[in-house]
Each structure stands twice: as C-alpha cells, then as structure tokens.
C-alpha positions in Angstrom: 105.2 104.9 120.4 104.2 106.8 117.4 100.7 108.7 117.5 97.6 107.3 115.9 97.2 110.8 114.2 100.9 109.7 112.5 100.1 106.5 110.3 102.1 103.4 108.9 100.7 101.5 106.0 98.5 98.4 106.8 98.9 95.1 105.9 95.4 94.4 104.6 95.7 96.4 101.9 96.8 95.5 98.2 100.4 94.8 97.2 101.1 97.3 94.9 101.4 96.3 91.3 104.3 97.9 90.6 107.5 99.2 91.6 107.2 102.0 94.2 108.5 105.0 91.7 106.1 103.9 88.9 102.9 103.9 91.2 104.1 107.4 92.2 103.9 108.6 88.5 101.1 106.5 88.1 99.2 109.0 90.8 100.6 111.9 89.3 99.8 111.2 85.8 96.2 110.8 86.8 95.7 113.7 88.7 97.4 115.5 86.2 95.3 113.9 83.4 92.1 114.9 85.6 93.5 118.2 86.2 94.3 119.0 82.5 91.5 118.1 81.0 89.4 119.8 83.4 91.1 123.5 83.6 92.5 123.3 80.6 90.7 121.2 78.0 87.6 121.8 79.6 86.1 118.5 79.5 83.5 117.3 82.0 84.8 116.2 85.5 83.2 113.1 84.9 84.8 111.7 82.6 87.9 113.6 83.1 87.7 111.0 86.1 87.1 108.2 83.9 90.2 108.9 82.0 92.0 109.6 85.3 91.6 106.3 86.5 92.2 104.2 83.2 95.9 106.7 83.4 97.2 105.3 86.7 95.5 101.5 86.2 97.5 101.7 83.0 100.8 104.1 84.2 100.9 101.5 87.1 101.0 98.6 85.1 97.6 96.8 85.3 95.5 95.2 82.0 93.1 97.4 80.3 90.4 94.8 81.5 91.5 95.1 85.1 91.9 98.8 85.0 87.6 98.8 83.9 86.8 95.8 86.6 88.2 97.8 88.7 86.6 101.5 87.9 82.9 99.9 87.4 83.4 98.5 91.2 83.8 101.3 92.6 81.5 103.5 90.2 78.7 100.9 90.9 79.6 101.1 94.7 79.7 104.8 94.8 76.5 105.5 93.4 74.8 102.5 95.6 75.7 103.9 98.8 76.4 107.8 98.1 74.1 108.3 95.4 70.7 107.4 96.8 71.3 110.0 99.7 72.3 112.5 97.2 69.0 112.0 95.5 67.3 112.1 99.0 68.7 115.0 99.8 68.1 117.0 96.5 64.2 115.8 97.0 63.8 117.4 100.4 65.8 120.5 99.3 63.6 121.2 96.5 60.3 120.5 98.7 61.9 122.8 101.6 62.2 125.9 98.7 59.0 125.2 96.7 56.9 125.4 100.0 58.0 128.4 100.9 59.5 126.8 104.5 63.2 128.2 103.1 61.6 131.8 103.2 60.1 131.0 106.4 63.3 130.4 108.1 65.0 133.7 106.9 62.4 135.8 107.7 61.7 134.8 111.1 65.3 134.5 111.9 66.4 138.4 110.3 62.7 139.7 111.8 64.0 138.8 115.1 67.2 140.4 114.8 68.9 143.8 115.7 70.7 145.8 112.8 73.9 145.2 114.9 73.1 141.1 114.9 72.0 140.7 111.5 75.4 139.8 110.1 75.2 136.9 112.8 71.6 136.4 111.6 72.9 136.3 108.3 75.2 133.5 109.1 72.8 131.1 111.2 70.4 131.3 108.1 73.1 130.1 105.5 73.8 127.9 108.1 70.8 126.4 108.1 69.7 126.8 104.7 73.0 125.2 103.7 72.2 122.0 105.5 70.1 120.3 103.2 71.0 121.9 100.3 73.8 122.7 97.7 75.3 125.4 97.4 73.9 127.0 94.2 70.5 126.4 94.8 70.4 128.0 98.1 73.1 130.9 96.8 70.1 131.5 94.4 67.7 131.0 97.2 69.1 133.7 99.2 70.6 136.4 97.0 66.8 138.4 97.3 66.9 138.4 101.1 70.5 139.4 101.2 69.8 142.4 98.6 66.4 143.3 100.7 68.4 143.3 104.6 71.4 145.2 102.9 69.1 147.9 101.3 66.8 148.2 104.4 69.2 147.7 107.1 72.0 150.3 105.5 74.7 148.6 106.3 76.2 147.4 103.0 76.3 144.1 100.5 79.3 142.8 102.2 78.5 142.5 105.5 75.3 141.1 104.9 76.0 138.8 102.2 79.7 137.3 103.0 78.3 135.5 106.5 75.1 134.1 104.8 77.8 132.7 102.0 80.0 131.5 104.5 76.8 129.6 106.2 76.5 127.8 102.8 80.2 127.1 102.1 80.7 126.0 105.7 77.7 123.3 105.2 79.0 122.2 101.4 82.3 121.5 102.9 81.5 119.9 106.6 78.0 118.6 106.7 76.5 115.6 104.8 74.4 115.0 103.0 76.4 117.3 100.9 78.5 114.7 98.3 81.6 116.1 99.2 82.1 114.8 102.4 79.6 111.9 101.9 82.4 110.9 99.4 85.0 111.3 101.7 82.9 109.5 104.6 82.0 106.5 102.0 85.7 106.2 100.7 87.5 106.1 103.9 84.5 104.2 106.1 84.0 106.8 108.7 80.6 106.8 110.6 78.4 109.3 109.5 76.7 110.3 112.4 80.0 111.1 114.3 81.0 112.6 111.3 77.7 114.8 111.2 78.4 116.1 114.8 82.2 116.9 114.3 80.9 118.5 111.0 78.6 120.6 113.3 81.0 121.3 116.2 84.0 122.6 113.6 81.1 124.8 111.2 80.0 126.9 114.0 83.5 128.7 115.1 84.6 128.3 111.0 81.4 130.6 110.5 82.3 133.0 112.7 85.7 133.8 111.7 85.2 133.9 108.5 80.9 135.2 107.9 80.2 138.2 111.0 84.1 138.9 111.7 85.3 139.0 108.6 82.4 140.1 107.0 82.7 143.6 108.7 86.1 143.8 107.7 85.8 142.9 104.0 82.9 145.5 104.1 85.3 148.3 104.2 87.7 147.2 101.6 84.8 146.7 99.5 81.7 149.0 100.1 78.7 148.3 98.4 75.4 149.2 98.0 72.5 146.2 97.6 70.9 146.5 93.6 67.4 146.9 93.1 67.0 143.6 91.2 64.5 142.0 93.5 61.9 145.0 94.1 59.2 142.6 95.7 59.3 141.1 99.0 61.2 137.3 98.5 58.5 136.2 100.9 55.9 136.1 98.1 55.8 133.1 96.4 53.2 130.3 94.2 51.9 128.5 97.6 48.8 129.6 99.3 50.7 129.1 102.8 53.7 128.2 104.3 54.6 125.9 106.9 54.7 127.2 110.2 58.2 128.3 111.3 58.6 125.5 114.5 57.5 122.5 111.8 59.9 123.5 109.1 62.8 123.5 111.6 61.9 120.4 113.2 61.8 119.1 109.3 64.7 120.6 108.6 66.7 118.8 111.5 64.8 115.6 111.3 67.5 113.3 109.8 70.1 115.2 111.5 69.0 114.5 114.9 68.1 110.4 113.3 71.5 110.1 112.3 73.1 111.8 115.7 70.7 109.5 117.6 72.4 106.3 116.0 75.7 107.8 117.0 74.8 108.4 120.4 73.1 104.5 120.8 76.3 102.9 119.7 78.5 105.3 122.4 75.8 105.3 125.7 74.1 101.8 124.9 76.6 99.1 124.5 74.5 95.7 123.9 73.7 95.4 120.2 70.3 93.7 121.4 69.2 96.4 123.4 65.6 97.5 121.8 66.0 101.2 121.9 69.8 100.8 120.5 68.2 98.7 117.4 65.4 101.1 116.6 68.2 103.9 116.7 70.5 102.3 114.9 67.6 101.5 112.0 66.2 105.5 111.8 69.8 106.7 111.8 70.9 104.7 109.4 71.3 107.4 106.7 69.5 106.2 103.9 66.4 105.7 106.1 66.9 108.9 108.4 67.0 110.1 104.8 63.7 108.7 103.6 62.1 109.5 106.3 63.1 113.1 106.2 61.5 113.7 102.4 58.8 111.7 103.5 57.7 113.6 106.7 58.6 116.8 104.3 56.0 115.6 101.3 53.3 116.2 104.2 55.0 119.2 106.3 56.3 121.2 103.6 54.0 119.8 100.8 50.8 119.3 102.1 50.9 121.9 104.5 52.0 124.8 102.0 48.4 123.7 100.2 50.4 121.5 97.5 48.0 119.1 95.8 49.1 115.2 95.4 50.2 115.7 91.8 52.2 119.2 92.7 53.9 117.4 95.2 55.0 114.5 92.9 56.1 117.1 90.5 58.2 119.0 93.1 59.9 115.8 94.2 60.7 114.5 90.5 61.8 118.2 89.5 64.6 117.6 91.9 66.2 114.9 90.0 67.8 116.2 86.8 69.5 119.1 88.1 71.4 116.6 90.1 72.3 114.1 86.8 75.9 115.6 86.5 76.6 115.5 90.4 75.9 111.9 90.7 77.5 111.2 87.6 80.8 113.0 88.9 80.7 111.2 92.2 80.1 107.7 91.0 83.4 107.8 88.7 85.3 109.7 91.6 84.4 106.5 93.3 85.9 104.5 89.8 88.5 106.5 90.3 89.4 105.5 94.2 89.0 102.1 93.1 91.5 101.8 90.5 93.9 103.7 93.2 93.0 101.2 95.9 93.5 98.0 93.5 96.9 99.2 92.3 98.7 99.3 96.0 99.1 103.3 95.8 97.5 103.4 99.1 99.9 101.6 100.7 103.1 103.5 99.3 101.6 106.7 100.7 100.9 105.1 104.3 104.7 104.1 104.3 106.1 107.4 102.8 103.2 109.3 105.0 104.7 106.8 108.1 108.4 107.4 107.3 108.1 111.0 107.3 105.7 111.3 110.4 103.2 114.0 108.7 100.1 114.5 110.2 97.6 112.5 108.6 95.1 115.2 109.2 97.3 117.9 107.7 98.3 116.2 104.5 94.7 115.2 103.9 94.0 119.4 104.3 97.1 119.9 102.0 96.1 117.0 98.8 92.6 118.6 99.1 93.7 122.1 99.1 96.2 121.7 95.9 93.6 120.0 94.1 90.6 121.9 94.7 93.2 125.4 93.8 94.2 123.2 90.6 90.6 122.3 89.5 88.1 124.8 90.7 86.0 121.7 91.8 85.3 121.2 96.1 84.1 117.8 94.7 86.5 117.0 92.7 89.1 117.9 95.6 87.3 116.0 97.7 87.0 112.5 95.5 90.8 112.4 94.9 92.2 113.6 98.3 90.3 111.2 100.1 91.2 108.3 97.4 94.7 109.2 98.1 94.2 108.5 102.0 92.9 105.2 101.9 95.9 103.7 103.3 96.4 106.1 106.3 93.5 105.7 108.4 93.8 102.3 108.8 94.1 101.6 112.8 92.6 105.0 113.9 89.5 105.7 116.1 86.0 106.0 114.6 86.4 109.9 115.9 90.2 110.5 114.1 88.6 109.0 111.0 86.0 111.5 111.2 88.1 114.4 111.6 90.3 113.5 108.7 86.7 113.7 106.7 86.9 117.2 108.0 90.4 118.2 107.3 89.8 117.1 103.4 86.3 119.4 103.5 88.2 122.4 104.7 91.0 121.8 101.9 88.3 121.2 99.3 86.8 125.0 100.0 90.2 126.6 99.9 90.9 130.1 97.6 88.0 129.7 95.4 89.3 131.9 92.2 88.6 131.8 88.5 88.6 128.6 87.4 85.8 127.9 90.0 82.1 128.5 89.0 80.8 129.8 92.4 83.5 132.6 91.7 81.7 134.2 89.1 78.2 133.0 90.3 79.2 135.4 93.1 80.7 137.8 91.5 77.8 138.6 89.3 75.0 138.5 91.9 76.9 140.9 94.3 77.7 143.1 91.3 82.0 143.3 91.9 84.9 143.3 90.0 87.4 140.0 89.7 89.5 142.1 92.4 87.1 142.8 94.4 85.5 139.0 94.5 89.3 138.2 95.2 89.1 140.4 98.4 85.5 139.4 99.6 84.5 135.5 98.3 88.1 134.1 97.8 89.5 135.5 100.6 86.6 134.5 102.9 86.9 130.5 101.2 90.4 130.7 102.1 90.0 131.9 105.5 87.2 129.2 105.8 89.3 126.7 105.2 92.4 127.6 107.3 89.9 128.1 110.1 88.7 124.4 109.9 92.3 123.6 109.5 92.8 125.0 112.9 89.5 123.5 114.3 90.0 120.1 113.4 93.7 119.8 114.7 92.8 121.4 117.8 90.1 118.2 118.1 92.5 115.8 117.1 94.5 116.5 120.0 91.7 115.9 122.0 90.3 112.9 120.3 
C-alpha cells in the first residue's frame, strides 16, 4: 500500500482544461512570467502575480472572462480569510514596540544571561520577538540591542547578531500569523493550531543549528566588531513606563496558547457539544484568538505603558499602511492559486507526483526552494509552492497536512542572496561586504532551511 506521505491525485478536483503537456507549460509560463517580471523587469510582486495567473488561465486554454472569475475568487477569498489576521497581527506588533514591551523582553532575557549564554539568549529573544512580528520591523527593532551586547559583552557582531536573526527568520518561515505560512495553511486547508505547534516544535532545533552553533562558527570566518551607531541605551524610549515583563509575555503568547487550546479541544474532547470544547473552539478560532490578542494588548501594552486613548488609536492605525503592499501581494497569490486550481494543474501534478512516488513533503521543500532562490521573495515562494500542491494533500491527516505547511516554509527561507531585500537590509546594518553576508546571513538561511527540511521529515515518519 502506498504511503499517505506518497500521493495520487484526487477525484474531487477539476478536470483539467487541457491536454496534460499544455497545462505543464501553462505552470511554467506563469512562474516564469512571475519570475521575470519580478527579478528582472522589476515590477511589483503583486501584480507580477496578477499577470502570472491571467498566463496559465490563458496558456492553458481558458476565456479571458474565466481566467478574471477565477483570479477575483480567490483574491477576494485570500484577503477575507488571510488578510484580516495579517492586519491583526500588524496591530498587536506595532502596540508590542510602541510600548516599550519589545524592549522589555530583550532586556530581561540578555540581563539574565551569562556572556557564554547570550548567543542562546540572543536566539530565544528573536524568537520571541519574531512571533508576532515581521521580519523587518523587528530586524530594525533589534539591531541597537545586538550592537549594545556585542560591544559590551566582547564577543563579536556575529555571534551575537546571526542567532537573534535566525530567531526572526525561523518565526517568518514556521509560525503564523506570519503571511507566509498563513498562505500556505489557507491554500492547502490545514488547521492552524496544529500547524502553530508543529511550527513551534520544528523552530526550536532549526534555531539552534543554525543561530548559537552556527553563530560561533561564522564568527570566526567573519570577525567583527559592533559600530557605535546606537550610543544610548535602546531601553529609552517616548512612554513614561513599560509593561511589566510577566504581562507582556503573557500578551505576547495570548493567541498562541487560544489557538493551541482549540487544537488540543478537538484531539482530548471528542463531543462537538461539550461546553468547554465550544468555548475553545470559539477563542481559538484565529481571527478571534486574534482580536482578542490586540485587544487585551490596547490595555496591557497601551494603557499600561501610560498611552492616552487617542495615542493608542494612533498606534493601532499606524500599523496599517506599512502593511498595504503585503496584503496586496497575498490576495493575488491567492488569484493566482485560483486560476491554477480551476484549470486541473493540480490534478496533473498529484498523478505525475503519484507515478513517480516523491515525497510530497520533499517536493513541496524543493518548488518552495527554487522559487524563493529565483525571486528573492519567502512570500512569493510560499504562494506559488503551495498553489502547486493543491492536488497532493488530498487524503492525508490533519498533522501530514501541517507538516507539508512546514516543508514549503523551510524552502521559502532558503539561500537568501542578492535579489532578496533582507540581504542587503543585513548587510548594511552589520556593516559587511557581499562576501561576507554570503558567509554569515545566506549561509545561515540556507542552513535554516535544510535544518527544517530534516526536522519535518523526521516528524512525518512519526506522524
């Protein structure tokens, strides 16, 4: 009997269009198209995805008119359910730095710590810093600690700063509410509080490969010193006070331990009618474990740093436009599935992917991998991997679902290089040449991603 991990096509999903040769150049002229205009035409992911999807409705054989039914499904789909939480998330983020309660965490966290641990210090704060927000922002957020521990703790730039990156990357790739994998868990139905703890359980030993242990080795290829840029302790900032340490983490981990509660309800409590099961199942579900959170943070992080009403409502609106483009991206990576779904591609893959008995998890590592390499974009890598699985998780457990969720993450992180923004974003806050960002930042996102590679197979054989 063939494995569950080792998938056949399924006969719910669309009859392709067309023949099975033309919906295969029908996916390669859009990614191509995507990937093109991107790298080289430098046009907008967004509507490089647009034009993406209106190549393989088109290459494939469909009406112009179908081709657009189809792309404003899924766009209006894609932001409904993804795009809210993004929003959500962006809001609490935003309160969580303004209030100081970011600064809070890395200060008690590296004041507790040994100059031998703070590498491992390092790592839990981008860790937890990286779980409610993006990347960039909390890159940004964290460059003035990692210059101050570097410079006071003598022990270099590299070990310091490539674990608290890692932390962050680990968190973009893995954890929701980041819009990679809440993509990837909206287009291929996985559950997201499974998907949460699976994120979780694969981040921590990815973190440690590739932020402490690696850290320390990269630190001797490259040895650097930490700048002078940020004189003044980060600590200091508009508020009068900051939350207290214990209500910011329980803040922080609010709609985490919602969402995990719904997951653990639907495993340990088996009648949908139980109370407790239904009152779970409500605060988990993500948009509400979500509203909650920013909620509970207007009063924790808001009220208690001393923010007025009207500061607060500023902070939380502030939040929204840097977020514009993301959503914008996401929603026509959801056109994009769409179109791929209605013209049967999904299906040719499951039978080729069946045929050839590939690892579902693997090849969903490998589309992410090549794509994100291709584009410079996690996000992007993330939307058209997971499109292109559609018809191979059919018939798999809620858990197998989930890891293939992860195995598209760790591909979307893989060998960040120039044609990837957080490449030079790093490489001008740490101060390094292109080869020496090669040797530290791109050799740590590709270590990263092999590493939850590794992880996630190592689960699928369990789950």
């Amino acid at each position: 009997m063939m494995s569950p991990m080792l998938l056949a096509a399924d006969a719910d999903l669309p009859e392709p269009v067309a023949g099975g040769w033309q919906l295969v150049l029908a996916a390669v002229a859009g990614i191509a198209v995507i990937v093109v205009t991107i790298t080289w035409v430098k046009l907008h992911p967004f509507l490089a995805l647009i034009l993406g999807g209106a190549t393989v409705g088109m290459v494939a054989g469909e009406s112009i008119p179908t081709v657009l039914e189809s792309f404003t499904k899924g766009f209006g789909s894609t932001a409904a359910g993804v795009g809210i939480l993004i929003a959500l998330g962006a809001m609490f983020a935003k309160l969580l730095a303004d209030s100081g309660g970011a600064d809070e965490i890395v200060d008690t966290i590296v004041g507790h710590a040994s100059p031998r641990m703070l590498p491992w210090a390092m790592a839990l704060v981008g860790a937890i810093i990286g779980l409610p927000m993006f990347f960039e922002i909390g890159l940004v957020l964290l460059m003035p600690v990692i210059y101050l521990v570097a410079r006071r703790s003598g022990i270099g730039l590299i070990p310091i700063g490539i674990p608290a990156l890692a932390g962050l990357s680990a968190m973009h790739g893995f954890v929701p509410p980041h819009p990679g994998p809440l993509v990837a868990i909206d287009a291929l139905g996985a559950d997201l509080g499974l998907t949460l703890a699976l994120g979780v359980a694969v981040a921590i030993p990815t973190i440690i490969v590739a932020g402490p242990l690696f850290g320390t080795l990269a630190g001797k290829w490259v040895p650097l010193d930490a700048p002078h840029t940020f004189d003044a302790d980060p600590a200091d900032g508009p508020t009068s006070r900051r939350p207290g340490f214990g209500v910011t983490m329980a803040t922080v981990l609010l709609p985490v331990v919602l969402m995990l509660g719904k997951a653990i309800a639907e495993i340990a409590i088996s009648d949908d009618g139980n109370p407790i099961r239904q009152v779970l199942d409500v605060l988990g579900t993500p948009l509400i474990a979500l509203l909650v959170a920013v909620i509970v943070a207007m009063v924790n992080f808001g009220r208690g740093s001393g923010m007025d009403r009207d500061t607060i409502s500023t902070c939380v609106g502030s939040a929204l436009p840097p977020i514009a483009g993301i959503l914008l991206i996401v929603s026509a990576g959801g056109g994009f599935k769409q179109v791929l779904v209605d013209t049967g591609i999904g299906t040719l893959l499951a039978d080729w992917a069946s045929a050839a008995n590939i690892s579902v998890i693997l090849l969903g590592w490998v589309l992410a991998a090549l794509i994100r390499v291709a584009t410079g974009s996690a996000t992007v890598a993330t939307i058209t991997a997971s499109s292109l699985m559609l018809g191979l998780v059919d018939g798999l457990s809620s858990g197998q679902v989930s890891l293939v969720v992860l195995a598209i993450g760790a591909g979307s992180v893989f060998l960040s290089h120039v044609n990837d923004a957080g490449f030079w974003l790093v490489k001008e806050y740490f101060g390094m040449s292109v080869g020496q960002t090669f040797k530290t930042w791109s050799a740590m996102e590709t270590i990263l991603s092999v590493t939850g590679l590794i992880v996630v197979s190592a689960l699928g054989v369990v789950i």
